[in-house]
C-alpha positions, 0 to 999 in steps of 0.5 A, a space after each residue: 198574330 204570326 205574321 200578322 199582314 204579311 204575304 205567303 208567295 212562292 217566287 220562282 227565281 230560276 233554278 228554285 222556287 222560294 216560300 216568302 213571306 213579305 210585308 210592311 212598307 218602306 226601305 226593304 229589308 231581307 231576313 235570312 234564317 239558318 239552320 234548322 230553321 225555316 223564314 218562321 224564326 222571324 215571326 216576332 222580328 218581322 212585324 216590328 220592323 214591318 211597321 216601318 220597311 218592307 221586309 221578305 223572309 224566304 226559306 233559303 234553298 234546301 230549307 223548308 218548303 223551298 227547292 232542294 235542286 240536286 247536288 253535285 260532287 262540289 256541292 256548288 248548288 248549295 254554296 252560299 254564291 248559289 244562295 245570295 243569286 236567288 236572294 238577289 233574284 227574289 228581291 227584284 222579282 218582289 220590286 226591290 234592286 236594292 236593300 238591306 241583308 240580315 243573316 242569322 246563323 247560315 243565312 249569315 253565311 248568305 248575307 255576307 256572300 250577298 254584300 260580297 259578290 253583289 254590292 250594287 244591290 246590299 245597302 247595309 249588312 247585318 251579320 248575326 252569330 256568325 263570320 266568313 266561313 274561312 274564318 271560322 275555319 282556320 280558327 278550329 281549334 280542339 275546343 272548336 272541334 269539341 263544341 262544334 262537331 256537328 260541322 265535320 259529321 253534317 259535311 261526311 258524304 260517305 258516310 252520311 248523317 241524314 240516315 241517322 238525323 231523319 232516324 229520329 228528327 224530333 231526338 236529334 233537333 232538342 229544340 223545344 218551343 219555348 219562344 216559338 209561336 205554335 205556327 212556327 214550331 209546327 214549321 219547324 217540325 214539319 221541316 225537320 221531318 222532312 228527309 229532303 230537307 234534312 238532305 238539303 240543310 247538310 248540302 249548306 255545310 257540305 258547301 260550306 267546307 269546301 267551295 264557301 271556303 275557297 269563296 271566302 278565299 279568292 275575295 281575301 286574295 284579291 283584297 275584296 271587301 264588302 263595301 256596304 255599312 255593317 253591323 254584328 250581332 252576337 248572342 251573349 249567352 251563346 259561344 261565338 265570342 268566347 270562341 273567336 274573342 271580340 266579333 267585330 274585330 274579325 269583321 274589319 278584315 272583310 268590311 270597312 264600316 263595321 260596328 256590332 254588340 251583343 245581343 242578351 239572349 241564346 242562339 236562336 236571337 230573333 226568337 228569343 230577343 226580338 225586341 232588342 234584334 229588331 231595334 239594332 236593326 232598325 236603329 243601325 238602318 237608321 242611322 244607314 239608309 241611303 
């Protein structure tokens, strides 16, 4: 069943309110989607690991059915700092000071700058198909530029692509419903045709080129690291390691305690390998619970 004894709340952290599903009963775990998805991704995780921890799953700001504040010329509404404060936030508002962050994707992005900025609160981070914006950025290459256009065309303001995205939403986003629950699929098209939304999920990349960056930058200077255990997952038949080589490699720059694999799937793992997602969760929160 989707989301079978989970909660449909809409929390107010501030300056947005976040649509959360919340179940389960334990140490607290907190589930970041990315992009174009909505918390519905983790509709096959998020029962398993229910069985034994109390897990959120929010629409990150911008997406879904939570708020999309205005934007500004540096796109500091949409930077992964704004995002990690209501994740911080929403978890005190659901009782937990503290608990574990996974990030897919963007919700990556999210959970590192959570670890980041807010270690007395993140006991464990999991990154899954991602890194630290910066480096992907200073590691764009052609083939990088080729693969991953969609970054420079979702981050252009004068010529903006929600015009020609929401022209065609069900053309422009091929994903088909193969692993998708029909209560999931139906989110994620209702979001997907919804302009608001599309204006907001481009705000995240729009950040992501310029104040993320800059972000990731000022911790490297001054020798930030996250201080929480860390673990990487990454999608075997997806491009991240092909692209970058070994993941965990490049997460010991930020993180002192990292370990990580791959996980046999395409890019969109919890989805399509939600067993083996939710036990490297499980087995790492294990192995790391405080």
């Amino acid at each position: 069943m989707f989301f079978d004894g989970f909660t449909l709340d809409h929390v107010d952290v501030g300056e947005v309110t976040l649509r959360v599903r919340h179940g389960g009963a334990g140490k607290p775990v907190l589930l970041l989607h990315g992009h174009p998805r909505t918390h519905a991704t983790w509709h096959k995780v998020a029962p398993l690991l229910a069985e034994r921890y109390s897990v959120v799953c929010p629409d990150l700001r911008g997406y879904g059915k939570s708020s999309k504040p205005p934007t500004d010329a540096g796109h500091t509404p949409y930077s992964k700092r704004a995002m990690a404060g209501d994740m911080v936030a929403l978890m005190r508002a659901l009782g937990h000071d503290e608990f574990a962050v996974a990030g897919h994707d963007r919700g990556a992005l999210v959970a590192f700058r959570t670890a980041m900025d807010h270690s007395a609160a993140a006991t464990a981070l999991i990154a899954m198909d991602g890194l630290p914006v910066v480096e992907h950025l200073e590691r764009c290459d052609a083939r990088f530029a080729a693969e991953w256009w969609h970054w420079w065309f979702f981050g252009q303001t004068d010529k903006p692509a929600e015009r020609i995205i929401s022209a065609d939403p069900g053309a422009w986003y091929t994903t088909t419903d193969e692993h998708m629950a029909p209560e999931a699929w139906a989110d994620f098209r209702e979001a997907i045709h919804d302009p608001a939304t599309v204006h907001g999920m481009l705000e995240d990349y729009r950040a992501g080129l310029g104040i993320d960056r800059r972000h990731d930058e000022d911790d490297r200077r001054a020798g930030r690291r996250v201080q929480c255990p860390t673990l990487v997952l990454w999608s075997a038949r997806d491009d991240l390691e092909d692209l970058y080589g070994d993941p965990v490699r490049i997460w010991r720059d930020w993180a002192g305690d990292v370990t990580g694999r791959p996980v046999d799937s395409g890019h969109h793992m919890a989805e399509e390998a939600p067993e083996a997602v939710a036990g490297a969760i499980g087995a790492f929160l294990d192995r790391h619970a405080p």
